[in-house]
N, C-alpha and C positions, 0 to 999 in steps of 0.2 A: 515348548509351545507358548511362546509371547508375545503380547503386540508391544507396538515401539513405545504407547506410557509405562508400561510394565515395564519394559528394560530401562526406560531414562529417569522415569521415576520411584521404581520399587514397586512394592505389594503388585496388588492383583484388582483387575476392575471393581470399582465401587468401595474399595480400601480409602483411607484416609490416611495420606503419610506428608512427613514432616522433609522438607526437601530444599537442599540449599544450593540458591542460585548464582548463576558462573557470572552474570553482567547485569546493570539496571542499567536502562533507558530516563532519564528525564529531558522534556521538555519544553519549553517558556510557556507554552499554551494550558499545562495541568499545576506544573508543579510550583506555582503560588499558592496554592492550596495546602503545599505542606508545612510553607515557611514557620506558620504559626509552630504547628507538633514539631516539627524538630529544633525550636531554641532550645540548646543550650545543650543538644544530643549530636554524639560523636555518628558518624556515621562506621559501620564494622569494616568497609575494607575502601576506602575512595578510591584505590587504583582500579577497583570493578563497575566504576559509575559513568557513563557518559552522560553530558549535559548537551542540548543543543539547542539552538534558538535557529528556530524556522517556521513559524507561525507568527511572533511579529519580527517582520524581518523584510524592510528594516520597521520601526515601528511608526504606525501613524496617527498615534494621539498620544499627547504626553504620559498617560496611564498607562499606556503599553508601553511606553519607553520606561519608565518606570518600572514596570512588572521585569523586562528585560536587566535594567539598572542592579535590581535587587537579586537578581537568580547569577546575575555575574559575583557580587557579594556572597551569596550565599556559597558559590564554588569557590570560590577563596578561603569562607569561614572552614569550610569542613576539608579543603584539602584536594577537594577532585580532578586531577589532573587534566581527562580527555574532555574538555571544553569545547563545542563546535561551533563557531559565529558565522551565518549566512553563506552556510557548504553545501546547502541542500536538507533535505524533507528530512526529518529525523529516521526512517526506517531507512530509505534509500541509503541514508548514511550507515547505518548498522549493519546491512549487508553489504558494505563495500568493504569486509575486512573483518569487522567487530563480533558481530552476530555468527560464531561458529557451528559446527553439524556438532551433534550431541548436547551441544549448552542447550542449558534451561538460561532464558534471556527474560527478566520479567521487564514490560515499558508502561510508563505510564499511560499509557495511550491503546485501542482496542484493536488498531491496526496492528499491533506487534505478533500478529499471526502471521505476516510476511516473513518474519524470519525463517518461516518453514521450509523457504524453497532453497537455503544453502544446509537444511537439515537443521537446522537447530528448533527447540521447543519455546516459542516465541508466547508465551501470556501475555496479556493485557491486564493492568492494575487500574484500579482507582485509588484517589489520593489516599484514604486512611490504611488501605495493606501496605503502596507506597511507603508511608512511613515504616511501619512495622519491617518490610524486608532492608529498609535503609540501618536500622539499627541492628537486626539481628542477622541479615546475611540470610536466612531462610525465609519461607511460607510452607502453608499446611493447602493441601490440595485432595480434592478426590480424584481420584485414578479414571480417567474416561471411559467409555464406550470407543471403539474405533466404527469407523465407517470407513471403508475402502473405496476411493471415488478412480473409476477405471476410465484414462484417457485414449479413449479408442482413434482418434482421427485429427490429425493436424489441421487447427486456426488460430485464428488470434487470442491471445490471453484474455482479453477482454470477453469475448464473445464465448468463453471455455467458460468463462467465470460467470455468466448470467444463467450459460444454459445450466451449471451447479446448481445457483441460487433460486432459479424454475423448477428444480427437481426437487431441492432440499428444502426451501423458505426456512423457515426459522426450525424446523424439525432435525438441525445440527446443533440446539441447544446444548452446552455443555457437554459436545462428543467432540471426537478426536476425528478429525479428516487425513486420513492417511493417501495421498494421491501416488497412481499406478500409473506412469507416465509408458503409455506404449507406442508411442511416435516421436520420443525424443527433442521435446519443447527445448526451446532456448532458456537459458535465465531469467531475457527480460518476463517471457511468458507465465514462467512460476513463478514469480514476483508478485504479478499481476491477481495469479488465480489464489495464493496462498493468501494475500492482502483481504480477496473479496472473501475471504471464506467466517473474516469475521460478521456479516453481514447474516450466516446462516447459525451464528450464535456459538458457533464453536470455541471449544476451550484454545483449542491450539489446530496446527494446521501442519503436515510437512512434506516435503517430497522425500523417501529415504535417498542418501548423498549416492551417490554415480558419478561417472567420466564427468558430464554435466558439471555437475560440483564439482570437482575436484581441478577442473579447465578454468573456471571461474574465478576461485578461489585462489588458485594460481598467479592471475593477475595482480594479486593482490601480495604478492611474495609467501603466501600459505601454501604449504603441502603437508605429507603426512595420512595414516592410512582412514581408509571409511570407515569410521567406528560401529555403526550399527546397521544391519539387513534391512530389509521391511517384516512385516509381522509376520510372525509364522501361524499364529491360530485362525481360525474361521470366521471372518468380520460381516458382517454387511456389509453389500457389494449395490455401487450403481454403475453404472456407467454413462459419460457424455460425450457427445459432439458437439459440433456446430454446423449443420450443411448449408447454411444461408447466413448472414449477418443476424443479431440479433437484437431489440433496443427495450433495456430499462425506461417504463412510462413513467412521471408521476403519478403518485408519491413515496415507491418504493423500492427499493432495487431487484426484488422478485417479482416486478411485475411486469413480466419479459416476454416481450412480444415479437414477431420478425418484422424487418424492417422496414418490408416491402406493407406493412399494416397501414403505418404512416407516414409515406412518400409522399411526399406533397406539400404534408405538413411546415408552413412557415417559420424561423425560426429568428432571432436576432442578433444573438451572442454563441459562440462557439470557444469550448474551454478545452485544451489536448495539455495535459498535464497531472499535476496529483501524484499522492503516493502509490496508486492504483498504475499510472500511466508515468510517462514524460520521459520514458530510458528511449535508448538509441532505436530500436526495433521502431517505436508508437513514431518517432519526429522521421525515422527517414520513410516510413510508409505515407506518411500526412507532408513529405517534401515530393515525393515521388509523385503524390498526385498534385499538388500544387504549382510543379515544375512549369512555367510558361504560362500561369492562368493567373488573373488577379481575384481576390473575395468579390462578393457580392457589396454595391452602395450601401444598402439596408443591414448590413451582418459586421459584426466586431468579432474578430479572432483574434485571442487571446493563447500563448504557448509559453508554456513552463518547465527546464529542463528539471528533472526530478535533483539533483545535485549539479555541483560547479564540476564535475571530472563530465559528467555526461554534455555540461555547455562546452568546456573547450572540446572535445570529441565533436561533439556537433557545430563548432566552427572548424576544426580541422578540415572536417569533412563537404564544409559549404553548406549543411543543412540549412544554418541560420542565415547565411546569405538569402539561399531559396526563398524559405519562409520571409521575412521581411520583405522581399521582392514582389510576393504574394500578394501584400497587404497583413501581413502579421503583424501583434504586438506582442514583443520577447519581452516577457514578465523574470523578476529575480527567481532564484531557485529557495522555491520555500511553497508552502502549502498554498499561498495565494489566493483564489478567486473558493477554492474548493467549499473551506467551514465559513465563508462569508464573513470573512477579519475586516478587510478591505477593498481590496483590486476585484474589479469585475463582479459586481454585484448588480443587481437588476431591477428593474423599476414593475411596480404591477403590472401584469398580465403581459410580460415579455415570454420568450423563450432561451432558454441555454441549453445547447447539443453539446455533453463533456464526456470526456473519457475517463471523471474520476469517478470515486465508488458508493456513493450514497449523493439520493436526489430525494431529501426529504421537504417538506413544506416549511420552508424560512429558512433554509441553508445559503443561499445565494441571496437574500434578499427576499424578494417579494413577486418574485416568475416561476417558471414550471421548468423544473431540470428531466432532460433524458439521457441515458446514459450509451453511448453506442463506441464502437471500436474508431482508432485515429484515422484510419481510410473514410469510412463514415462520415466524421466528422469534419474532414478536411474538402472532401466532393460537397457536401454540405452545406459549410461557407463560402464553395464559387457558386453555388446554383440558388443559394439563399433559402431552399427548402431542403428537409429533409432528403437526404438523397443517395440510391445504391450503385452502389461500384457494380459494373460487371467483370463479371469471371469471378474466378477464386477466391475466397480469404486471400 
């Protein structure tokens, strides 16, 4: 009788154990901050390191090319072979292969709780453990609490993940979200919902692996058996839907409203992208409605494939035709307009309607981000206000 921290990582809830990790994450956007702690320190395994550069990417002031300049340096000094230059979002890339079911995956970054939905145990670091696991190949963690969050009804990942984060707010502090997929989400979908789950403060996040996985994962040239169940002990259980679209207000992403609250609502900028969105599922929904219509005079649409495998896919397919046809602007694949680097940032008291996963106050600049699903967002930029699809998810 165990839940899935218990099997991946030992002991038993509220234990304290010593546990050594199968891949690191680093970023251009965190890890300047370690340059300094690690001169002149080996790192213990560089073939378990990915580096990637997709926050300034490509860079737009000399200090960020710079920051970029010296993390290329730094993967040289220490040896790290999987080096990623302007391939897409750092997570999207870790789940495209990297990020396996059963690894413990630590990233520099908070979103590394998307790993969960190919099954792996996805932590989030900050830069001084960062060091510490770079040199010793381990960290010390407490063993979670799990919560079982039970998906009773097929929607969109977006709108799975708000009505979560309405349920849960920050009271996933340092639990384990184990999700109980009983409509058989696609990938993109638990990408999405594992991503936002760091929003409810949770340690880690996962879907136990399935066909799902194992289909996915496939593409990737991986196979090989499902390592571990879901939990067998008694957890706290929620469960969610979505029977209506749903929309993130500012200034937080639990602060989830339906959509039909603020119809009407005028908006400027439209962002369908992020490590939260921008896979094939979010661009052909947001092509599908766009198909024959142009945006609004008044509205900037802005779209960002999550990685370059999901842009050529989406030219294969003529998405990005569509979109541009629209009035779209295809942004590079990198985090973008999201933590307000560069691209698409806002002047006071505009509005931005995005499909990524935090709308705090000064992320985008200096406007009011809401957060709603890419049909949403897409019906939205031709009508210039907020605005609901009919029919179904």
């Amino acid at each position: 009788m165990r839940t899935i921290p218990e099997k991946i990582l030992g002991g038993e809830v509220d234990d304290y154990v010593t546990k050594s990790v199968d891949r690191v994450m680093l970023h251009d956007g965190n890890t300047p901050l370690i340059f300094e702690d690690m001169e002149g320190e080996d790192i213990w395994n560089p073939e378990k390191v990915t580096s990637v550069v997709d926050h300034f990417c490509p860079p737009s002031t000399t200090e960020r090319a710079g920051f970029v300049k010296r993390l290329r340096e730094f993967v040289e000094e220490k040896g790290i072979v999987d080096h990623v230059e302007f391939q897409g979002i750092c997570h999207q890339i870790m789940c495209e292969g990297r990020a396996l079911p059963g690894e413990v995956v630590a990233g520099i970054d908070s979103h590394s709780t998307m790993y969960g939905a190919v099954g792996a145990f996805g932590i989030g670091f900050g830069a001084s453990d960062t060091v510490e696991i770079l040199k010793k190949g381990e960290t010390w963690l407490k063993v979670p609490e799990t919560v079982k969050v039970e998906i009773t009804k097929e929607s969109t990942g977006t709108d799975l993940a708000l009505k979560m984060l309405k349920k849960i707010r920050y009271d996933g502090n340092y639990k384990f979200l184990e999700f109980v997929d009983r409509v058989g989400l696609n990938m993109d979908a638990r990408m999405t919902i594992s991503n936002m789950a760091a929003e409810t403060g949770a340690k880690a996040a996962v879907f136990p692996p399935d066909e799902v996985t194992r289909e996915y994962l496939s593409e990737f040239g991986i196979s090989g058996d499902i390592p571990f169940p879901g939990s067998s002990k008694t957890c706290d259980n929620i469960r969610i839907s979505a029977e209506e679209p749903l929309i993130a207000l500012p200034h937080k992403p639990y602060n989830v409203e339906k959509v039909s609250s603020v119809e009407g609502k005028s908006i400027d900028q439209v962002f369908i992208g992020s490590c939260a969105s921008g896979r094939m599922t979010d661009l052909r929904k947001a092509a599908n409605v766009l198909k024959g219509k142009r945006i609004h005079p008044d509205v900037r649409l802005l779209v960002s494939p999550a990685s370059k495998r999901i842009m050529m896919k989406a030219l294969d397919e003529g998405i990005i035709e569509e979109l541009v046809r629209a009035g779209a602007v295809i942004l590079n694949t990198s985090c973008g307009p999201c933590p307000g680097i560069d691209k698409g940032l806002m002047a006071e008291g505009e509005r931005c309607l995005t499909t990524q996963n935090r709308n705090y106050a000064g992320r985008m600049g200096k406007g009011k981000i809401f957060i709603a699903n890419s049909e949403v967002c897409a019906l939205s930029a031709v009508q210039g206000v907020i605005s609901l699809p009919e029919g179904d998810l």
